[in-house]
N, C-alpha and C positions, 0 to 999 in steps of 0.2 A: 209303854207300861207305866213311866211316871204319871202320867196323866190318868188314866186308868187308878191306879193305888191312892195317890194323894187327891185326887179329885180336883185339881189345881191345875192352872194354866193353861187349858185346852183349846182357847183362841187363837192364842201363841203359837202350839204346837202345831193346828191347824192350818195357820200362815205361814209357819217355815215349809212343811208340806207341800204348798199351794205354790211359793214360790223355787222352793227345790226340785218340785218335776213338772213345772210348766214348761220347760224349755228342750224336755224330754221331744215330743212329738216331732219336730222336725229331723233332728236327728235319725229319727226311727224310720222317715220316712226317706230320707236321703240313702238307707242302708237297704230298704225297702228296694228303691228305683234301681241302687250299682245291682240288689240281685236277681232284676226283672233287665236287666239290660238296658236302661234307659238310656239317653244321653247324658254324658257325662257333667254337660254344663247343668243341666236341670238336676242332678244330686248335688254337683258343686253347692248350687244356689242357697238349697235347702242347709248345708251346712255351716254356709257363711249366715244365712238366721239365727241357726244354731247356737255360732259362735257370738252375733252381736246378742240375743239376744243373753244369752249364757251368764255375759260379761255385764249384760245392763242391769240380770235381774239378782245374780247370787253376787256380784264383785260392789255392787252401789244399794240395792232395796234391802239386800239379808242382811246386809255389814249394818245395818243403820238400824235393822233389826234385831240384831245380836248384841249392840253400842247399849241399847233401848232395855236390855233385857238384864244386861250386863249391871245396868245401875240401877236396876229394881231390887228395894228391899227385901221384899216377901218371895223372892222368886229364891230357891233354894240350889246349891252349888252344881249338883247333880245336872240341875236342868237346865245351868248354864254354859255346862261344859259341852255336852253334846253340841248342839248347836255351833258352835265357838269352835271345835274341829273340825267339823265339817266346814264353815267358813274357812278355818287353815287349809283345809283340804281343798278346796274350790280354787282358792289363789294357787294353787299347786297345781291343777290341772287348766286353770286358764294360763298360767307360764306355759305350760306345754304346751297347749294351743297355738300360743301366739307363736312360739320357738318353731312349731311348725310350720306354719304360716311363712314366718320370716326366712326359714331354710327354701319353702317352696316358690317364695317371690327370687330368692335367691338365685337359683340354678335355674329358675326359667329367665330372669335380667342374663347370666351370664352364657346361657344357651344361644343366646341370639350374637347374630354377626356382629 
């Protein structure tokens, strides 16, 4: 709606967009395959993309995006906040990821003889 009222920034917005649910589709498709029955390893796959690229494009492209946006003068506070939680929020959900991750390399290392 900022973008819409003040008529300002909509490239920007555009680009957070672009990279906040591009990472979207494999996920969707891993969730897709567990409920078609697939093989396990081939949803695996699809979530490990997921997760790399999740981490390549909101943890390194948005952050440098936000940085960028963050020392713009004419950019107004409102429209830097959004962005800038959802970045908080991103590192919040990649910790869990990874915490996942880490539990499940876990108990399959210590599964074995």
């Amino acid at each position: 709606m900022y973008v819409f009222v003040t008529g300002r920034n909509g490239y920007v917005m555009l680009y957070f967009a672009f990279v906040g649910e591009i990472t979207n589709p494999p996920l969707t498709i891993s969730e897709i395959l567990d409920f078609y029955g697939v093989k396990k390893i081939i949803a695996t796959t699809f979530q490990a993309i997921f997760l790399v690229s999740f981490i390549t494009l909101r943890c390194t492209i948005a952050t440098k995006l936000v940085f960028e946006t963050q020392m713009h003068p004419d950019v107004s506070f409102w429209f830097k906040l959004f962005p800038t939680l959802v970045i908080f929020q991103s590192y919040e959900w990649t910790f869990m990821m990874l915490n996942k991750v880490g539990k499940l390399v876990n108990d399959v290392s210590s599964a074995r003889p």
